[in-house]
Structure formats: structure tokens, C-alpha cells
N, C-alpha and C positions, 0 to 999 in steps of 0.2 A: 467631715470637712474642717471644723473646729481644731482639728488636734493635726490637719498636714501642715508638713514642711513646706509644701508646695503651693503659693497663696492661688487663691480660688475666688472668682468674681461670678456676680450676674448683674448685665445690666440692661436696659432699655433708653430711654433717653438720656439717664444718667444712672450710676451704680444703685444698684437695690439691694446688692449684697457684699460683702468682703468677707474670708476670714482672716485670723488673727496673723496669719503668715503675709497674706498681702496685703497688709498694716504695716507691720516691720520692713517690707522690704520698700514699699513708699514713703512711709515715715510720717505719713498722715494718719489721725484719728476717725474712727469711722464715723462720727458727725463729718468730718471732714470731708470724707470719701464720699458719701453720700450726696452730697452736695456738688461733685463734679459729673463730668462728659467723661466717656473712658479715656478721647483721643488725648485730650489734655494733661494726662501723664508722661502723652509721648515729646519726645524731643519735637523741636519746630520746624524739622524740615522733614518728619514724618507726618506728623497731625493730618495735612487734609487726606492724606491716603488712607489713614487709618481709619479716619469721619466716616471714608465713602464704606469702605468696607464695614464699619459698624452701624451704617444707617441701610445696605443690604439686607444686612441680616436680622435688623428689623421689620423690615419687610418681607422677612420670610423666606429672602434664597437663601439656598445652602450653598455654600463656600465649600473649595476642598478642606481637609480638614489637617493639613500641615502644620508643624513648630518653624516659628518663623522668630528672628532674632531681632531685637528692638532696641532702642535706647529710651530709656523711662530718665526723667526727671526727678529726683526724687525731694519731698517738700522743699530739705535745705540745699538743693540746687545741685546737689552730688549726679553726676550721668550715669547711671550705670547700666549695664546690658541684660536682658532679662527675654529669654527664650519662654515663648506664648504660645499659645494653642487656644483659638477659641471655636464654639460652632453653636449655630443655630439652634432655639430649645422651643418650644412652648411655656409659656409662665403664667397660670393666671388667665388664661385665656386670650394672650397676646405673643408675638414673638419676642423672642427678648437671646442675648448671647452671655453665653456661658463659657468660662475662660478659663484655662490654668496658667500660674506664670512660676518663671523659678528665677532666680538673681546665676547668673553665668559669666560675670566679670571676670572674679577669680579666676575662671579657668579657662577664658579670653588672654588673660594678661599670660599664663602660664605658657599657652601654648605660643605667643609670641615670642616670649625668652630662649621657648625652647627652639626658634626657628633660629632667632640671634648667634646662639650657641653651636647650632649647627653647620 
């Protein structure tokens, strides 16, 4: 998990994990991350959606297990889009959700141009 390109969460009421990739793509420190709710990465007109569905899956339902595309905040206020996948784990003996995310900006904007152009 350490060494993907692809950053990797788990969290429960708040983040109990990060790796190093979804460090760089937030631009937060993992004191940092730690200390957050997941929802409050997301842009503000996602947050309470995301709450609900991450306070589900503390609870123990399973979600379907789709990539779904988001807008993340990122520390210094940059938006950028970031396709996620999380699903319901055991941790510890408690429910807790376990995520992958990838930054998908880049080839957001790409394929905009390429509609431009066409």
C-alpha cells in the first residue's frame, strides 16, 4: 500500500490510515489527515452525501461497490476530481471503510478538449 500510485484510505470516524499517494494528492500531512472526517475533503456541495454514505458504512452496510467521481479540495484550495471506490471492511473489531482514490483531472480536462475539437 506504501509504494501505490493510487492513494489508499481507512477510516472510521475520522481517517486512521493514509498512504503516501493520498498525501500528495490532498496536500495534507498525515498529522493532518488524521485529524479529519473523510467527507471534508469533499467539495461543499458533496459533503452531506458523502457523511451519509460514510456514517452507512460504519454501520455495517454494504454499499454497492462502484468508482464514483468527486471533487476533493485540496489543502491549498485547488478542486481537483478524483475517482473513488470505497467499501465496507472490518477493522479492529469495528466497521470502518476502506478506499482507493486516483487524481483524474488531467484526463477530465483532456477529454473535454477533445470534445471542443471535435
Amino acid at each position: 500500500a506504501e509504494t501505490s500510485l493510487m492513494g489508499i484510505f481507512i477510516y472510521k470516524e475520522k481517517y486512521i490510515y493514509a498512504n503516501d499517494a493520498f498525501m500528495d494528492m490532498s496536500g495534507y500531512s498525515l498529522n493532518e489527515i488524521l485529524l479529519m472526517r473523510p467527507w471534508e475533503l469533499v467539495e461543499k456541495s458533496s459533503q452531506e452525501m458523502t457523511e451519509i454514505a460514510a456514517r452507512r458504512r460504519l454501520e455495517g452496510e454494504e454499499l454497492p461497490r462502484t468508482y464514483k467521481d468527486i471533487e476533493v479540495v485540496r489543502k491549498n484550495g485547488e478542486i481537483r476530481t478524483m475517482r473513488m471506490m470505497t467499501q465496507t471492511i472490518k477493522y479492529e473489531g469495528e466497521f470502518a471503510g476502506l478506499g482507493t482514490i486516483m487524481d483524474i483531472t488531467d484526463i477530465r480536462e483532456t477529454e473535454e478538449q477533445l470534445k471542443l475539437l471535435a
